[in-house]
C-alpha positions in Angstrom: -4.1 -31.1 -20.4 -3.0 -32.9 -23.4 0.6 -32.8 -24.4 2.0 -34.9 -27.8 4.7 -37.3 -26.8 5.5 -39.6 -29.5 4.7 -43.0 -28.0 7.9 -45.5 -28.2 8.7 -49.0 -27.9 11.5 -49.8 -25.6 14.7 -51.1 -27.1 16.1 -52.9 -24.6 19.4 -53.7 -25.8 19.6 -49.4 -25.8 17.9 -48.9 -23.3 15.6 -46.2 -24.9 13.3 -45.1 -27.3 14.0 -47.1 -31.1 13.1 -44.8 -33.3 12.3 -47.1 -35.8 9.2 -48.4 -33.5 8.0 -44.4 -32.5 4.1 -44.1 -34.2 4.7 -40.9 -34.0 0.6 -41.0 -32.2 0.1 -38.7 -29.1 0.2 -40.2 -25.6 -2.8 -38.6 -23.8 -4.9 -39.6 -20.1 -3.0 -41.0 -16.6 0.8 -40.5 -18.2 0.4 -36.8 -19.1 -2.1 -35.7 -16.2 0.8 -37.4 -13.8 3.2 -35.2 -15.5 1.6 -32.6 -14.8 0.7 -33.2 -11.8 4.9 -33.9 -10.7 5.5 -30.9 -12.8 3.3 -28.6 -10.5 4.5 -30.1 -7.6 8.2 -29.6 -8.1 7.0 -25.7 -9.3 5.2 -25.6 -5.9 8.5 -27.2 -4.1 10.6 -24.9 -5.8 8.4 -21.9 -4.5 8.5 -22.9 -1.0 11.9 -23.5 -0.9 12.7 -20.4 -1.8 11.3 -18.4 0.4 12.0 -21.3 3.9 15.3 -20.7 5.2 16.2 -22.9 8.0 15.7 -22.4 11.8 16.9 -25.1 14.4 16.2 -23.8 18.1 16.4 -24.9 21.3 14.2 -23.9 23.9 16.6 -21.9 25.8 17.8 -20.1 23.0 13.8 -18.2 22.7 13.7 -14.7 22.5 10.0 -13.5 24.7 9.1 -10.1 24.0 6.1 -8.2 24.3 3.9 -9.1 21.2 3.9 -5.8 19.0 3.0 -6.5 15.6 4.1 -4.2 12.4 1.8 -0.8 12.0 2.8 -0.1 15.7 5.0 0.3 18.5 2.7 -0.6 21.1 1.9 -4.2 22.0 -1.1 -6.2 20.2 -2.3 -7.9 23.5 -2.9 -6.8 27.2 -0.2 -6.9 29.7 1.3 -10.2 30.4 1.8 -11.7 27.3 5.2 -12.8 25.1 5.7 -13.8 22.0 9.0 -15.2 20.7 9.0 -15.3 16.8 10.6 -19.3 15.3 10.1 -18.7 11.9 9.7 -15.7 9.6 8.8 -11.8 10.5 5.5 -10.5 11.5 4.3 -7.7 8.6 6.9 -9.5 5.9 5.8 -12.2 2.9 5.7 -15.7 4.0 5.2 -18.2 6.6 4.9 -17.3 10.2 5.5 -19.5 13.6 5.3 -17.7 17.0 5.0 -19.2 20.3 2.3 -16.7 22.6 2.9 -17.0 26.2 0.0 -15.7 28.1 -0.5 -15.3 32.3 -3.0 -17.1 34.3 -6.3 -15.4 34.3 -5.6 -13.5 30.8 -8.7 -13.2 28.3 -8.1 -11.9 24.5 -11.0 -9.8 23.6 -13.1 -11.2 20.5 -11.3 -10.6 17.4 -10.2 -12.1 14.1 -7.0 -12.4 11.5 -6.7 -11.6 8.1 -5.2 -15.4 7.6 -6.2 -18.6 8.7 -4.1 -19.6 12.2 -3.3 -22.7 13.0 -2.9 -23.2 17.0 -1.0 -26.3 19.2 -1.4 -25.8 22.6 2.2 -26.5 23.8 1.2 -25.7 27.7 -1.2 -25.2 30.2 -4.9 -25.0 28.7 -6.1 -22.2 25.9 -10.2 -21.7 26.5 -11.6 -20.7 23.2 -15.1 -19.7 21.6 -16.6 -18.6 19.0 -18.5 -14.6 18.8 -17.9 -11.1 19.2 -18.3 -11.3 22.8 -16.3 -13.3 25.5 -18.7 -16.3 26.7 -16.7 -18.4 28.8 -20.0 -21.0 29.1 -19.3 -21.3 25.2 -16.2 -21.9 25.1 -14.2 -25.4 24.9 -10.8 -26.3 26.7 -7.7 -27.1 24.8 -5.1 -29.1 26.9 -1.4 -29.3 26.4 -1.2 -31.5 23.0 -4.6 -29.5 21.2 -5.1 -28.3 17.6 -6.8 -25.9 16.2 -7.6 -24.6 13.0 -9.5 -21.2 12.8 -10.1 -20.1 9.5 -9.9 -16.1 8.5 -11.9 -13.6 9.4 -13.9 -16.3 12.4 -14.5 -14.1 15.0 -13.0 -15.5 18.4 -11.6 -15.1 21.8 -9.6 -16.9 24.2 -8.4 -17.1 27.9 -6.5 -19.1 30.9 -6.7 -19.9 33.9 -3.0 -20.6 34.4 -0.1 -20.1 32.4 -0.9 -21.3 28.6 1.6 -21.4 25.5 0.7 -22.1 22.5 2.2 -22.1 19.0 0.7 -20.4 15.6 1.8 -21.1 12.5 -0.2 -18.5 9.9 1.1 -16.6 6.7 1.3 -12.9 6.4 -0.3 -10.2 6.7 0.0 -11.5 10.7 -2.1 -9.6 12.3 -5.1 -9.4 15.2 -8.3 -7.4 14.5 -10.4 -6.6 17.5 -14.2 -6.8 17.4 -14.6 -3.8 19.9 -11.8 -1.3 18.9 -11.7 -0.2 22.3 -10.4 -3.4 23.7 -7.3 -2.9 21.3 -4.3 -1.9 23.5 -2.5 -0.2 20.7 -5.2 2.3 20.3 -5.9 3.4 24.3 
C-alpha cells in the first residue's frame, strides 16, 4: 500500500513541516507500511473494545450450574458437571470464558466444536486424546498449570480421575458436537 505524503523538512524553530522545503515527492516503503500497520491495529483495538465489557470476579462470587448450552434446555454433558460462565454468553457474538467442573471418574464422549478452544487446567488433571472413540492408552495427562489449544472441528475426548477444573476461552458459536449422537445427553 502506497499512500502520497508530501515529504518535508523539519523546521525546527516551528516545529513542523516548512512548506517552503515540501518536494511535494511521495513517501512510499517502511513509513507508509507502519502506518498501516498502526492504523489496522487501532481498527482491530477499536473492534475488540467494543464488544469486551469488563468482568472482575472473585472466586467466591462463581455461579456453577449445570452446563446447558443455547438450542436446549437440557444439559450438554453427563451428570456431574458445572460450568460457571466469566466472560460473555454461550449462543451470543463474541468471546467466551467458562470454568467446567467435572467429578472424579467422568469421561466426555469423543466430540468436537465449531471454534477453536483454548483449555488451562486450573485443577486436578484433564486426560485427553485425540479420535472418535475414548482410548484412555492414547491419551496424555494435563496437570493443574496445562495448556491446550485444540483447533475446530479436532475430534477429541477427555476424562478424570478425580475432580478436574479447567477454564476455556473460545468464541461463539460455543458449542459441543458429539461423534456418536447417542452419547449426547440432550438428545436421550
Amino acid at each position: 500500500m502506497s499512500m502520497p505524503i508530501e515529504e518535508c523538512s523539519m523546521d525546527t524553530a516551528n516545529r513542523g513541516c516548512a512548506a517552503s522545503s515540501c518536494t511535494g515527492r511521495p513517501i512510499t516503503g517502511w513509513p507508509t507500511m507502519l502506518l498501516g500497520v498502526v492504523l489496522v491495529a487501532l481498527a482491530a483495538c477499536a473492534a475488540v473494545n467494543a464488544e469486551t465489557k469488563m468482568v472482575m470476579l472473585q472466586p467466591d462470587e462463581l455461579k456453577w450450574g449445570d452446563p446447558i448450552l443455547p438450542g436446549s434446555s437440557l444439559p450438554a454433558f453427563e451428570k456431574g458437571a458445572k460450568v460457571a460462565v466469566l466472560q460473555g454468553m454461550p449462543g451470543e457474538s463474541g468471546p467466551v470464558v467458562v470454568r467446567l467442573k467435572f467429578p472424579a471418574n467422568f469421561t466426555i464422549a469423543p466430540h468436537w466444536h465449531t471454534t477453536d478452544e483454548i483449555i488451562t487446567v486450573l485443577s486436578g488433571t484433564l486426560h485427553a486424546g485425540m479420535g472418535d472413540k475414548v482410548d484412555r492408552e492414547k491419551s496424555l495427562a494435563f496437570p493443574t498449570g496445562a495448556f491446550v489449544a485444540m483447533p475446530a472441528k479436532h475430534h477429541h475426548f477427555a476424562w478424570t480421575q478425580e475432580e478436574t477444573v479447567v477454564e476455556i476461552h473460545s468464541n461463539n458459536p460455543f458449542d459441543i458436537v458429539y461423534i456418536n449422537p447417542a452419547d449426547d445427553p440432550r438428545k436421550r
